[in-house]
VEXBAVEX-725723 format. One record per residue (C-alpha): residue number from 1; x, y, z. Coordinates in pm, whole numbers. Layout:
% VEXBAVEX-725723
r nr:NUM	east:X	north:Y	up:Z $
...
//
This chain:
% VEXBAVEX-725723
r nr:1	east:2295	north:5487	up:-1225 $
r nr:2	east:2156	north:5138	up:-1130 $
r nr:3	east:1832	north:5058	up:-993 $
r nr:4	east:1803	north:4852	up:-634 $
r nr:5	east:1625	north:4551	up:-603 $
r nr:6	east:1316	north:4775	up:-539 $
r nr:7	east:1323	north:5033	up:-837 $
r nr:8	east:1426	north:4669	up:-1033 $
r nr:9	east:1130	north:4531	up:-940 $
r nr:10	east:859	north:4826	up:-1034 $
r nr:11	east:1061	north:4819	up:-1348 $
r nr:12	east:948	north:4463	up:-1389 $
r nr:13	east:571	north:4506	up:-1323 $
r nr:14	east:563	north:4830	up:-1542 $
r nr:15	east:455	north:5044	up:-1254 $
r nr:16	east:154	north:4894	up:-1213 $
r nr:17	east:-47	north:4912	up:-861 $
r nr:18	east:-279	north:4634	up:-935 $
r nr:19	east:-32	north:4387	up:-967 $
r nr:20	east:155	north:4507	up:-700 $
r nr:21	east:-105	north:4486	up:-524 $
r nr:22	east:-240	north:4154	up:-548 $
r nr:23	east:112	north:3998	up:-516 $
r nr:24	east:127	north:4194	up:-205 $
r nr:25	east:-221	north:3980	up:-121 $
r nr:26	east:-54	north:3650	up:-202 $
r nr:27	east:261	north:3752	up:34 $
r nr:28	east:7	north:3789	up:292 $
r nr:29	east:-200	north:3491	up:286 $
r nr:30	east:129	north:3310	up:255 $
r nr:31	east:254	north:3427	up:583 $
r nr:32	east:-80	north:3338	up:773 $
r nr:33	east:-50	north:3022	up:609 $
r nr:34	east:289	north:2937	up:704 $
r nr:35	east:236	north:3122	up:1085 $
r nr:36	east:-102	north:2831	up:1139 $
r nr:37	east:182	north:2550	up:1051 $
r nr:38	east:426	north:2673	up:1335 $
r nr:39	east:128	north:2752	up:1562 $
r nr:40	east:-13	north:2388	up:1491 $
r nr:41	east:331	north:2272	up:1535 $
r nr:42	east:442	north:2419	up:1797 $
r nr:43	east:194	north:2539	up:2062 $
r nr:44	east:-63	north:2295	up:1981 $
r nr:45	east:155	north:2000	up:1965 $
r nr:46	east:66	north:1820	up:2260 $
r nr:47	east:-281	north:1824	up:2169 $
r nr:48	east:-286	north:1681	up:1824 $
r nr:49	east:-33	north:1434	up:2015 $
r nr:50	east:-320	north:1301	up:2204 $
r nr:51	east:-586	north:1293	up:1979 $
r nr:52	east:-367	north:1066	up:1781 $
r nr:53	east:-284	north:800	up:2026 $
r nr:54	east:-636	north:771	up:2098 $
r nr:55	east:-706	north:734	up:1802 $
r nr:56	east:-483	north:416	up:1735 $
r nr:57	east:-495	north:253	up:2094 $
r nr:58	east:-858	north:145	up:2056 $
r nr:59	east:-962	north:-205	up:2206 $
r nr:60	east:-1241	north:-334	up:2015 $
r nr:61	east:-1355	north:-713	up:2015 $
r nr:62	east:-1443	north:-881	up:1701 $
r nr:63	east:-1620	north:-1169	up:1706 $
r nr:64	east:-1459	north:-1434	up:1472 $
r nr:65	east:-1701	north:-1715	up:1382 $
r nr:66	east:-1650	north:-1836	up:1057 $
r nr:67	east:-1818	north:-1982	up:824 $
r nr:68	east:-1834	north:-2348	up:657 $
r nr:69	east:-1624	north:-2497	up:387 $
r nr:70	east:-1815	north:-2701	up:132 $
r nr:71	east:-1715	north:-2839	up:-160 $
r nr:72	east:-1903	north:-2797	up:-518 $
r nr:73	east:-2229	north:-3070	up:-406 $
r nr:74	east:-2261	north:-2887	up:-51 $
r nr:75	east:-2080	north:-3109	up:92 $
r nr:76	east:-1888	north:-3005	up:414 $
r nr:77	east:-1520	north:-2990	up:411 $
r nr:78	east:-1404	north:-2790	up:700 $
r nr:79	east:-1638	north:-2698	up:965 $
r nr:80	east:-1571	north:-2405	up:1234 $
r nr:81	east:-1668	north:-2507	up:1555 $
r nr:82	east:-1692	north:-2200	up:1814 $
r nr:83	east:-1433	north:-2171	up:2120 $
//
């Protein structure tokens, strides 16, 4: 008489409830796991959306006054006069 997939696998594990068990655990965590990603991904889309653009559409000015070239004596080479 063969075994199903079920009796196959309590074959494999030796009948034992601990181990059953705890891969039961990791089944379980892997499902809440993979049900955040399509909740993230899905409901909460539009959201995450946002917060992105903002994120990288920032106007910030820099001022950009540089410094002086000189050569090895001190000398100036290259001076940056401000616009």
């Amino acid at each position: 008489m063969e075994k199903g997939a079920l009796g196959r696998f309590f074959a494999w594990v030796g009948g034992c409830w601990r181990t059953v068990i705890v891969l039961g655990l990791f089944g379980v965590l892997a499902l809440i796991l993979v049900g955040r990603a399509v909740q993230l991904q899905v409901s909460e889309q539009g959201f995450y959306v946002q917060q992105g653009g903002d994120r990288q559409q920032r106007a910030q000015v820099i001022p950009a006054h540089r410094g002086m070239i000189t050569d090895r004596n001190g000398d100036p080479l290259a001076i940056s006069v401000p616009m």
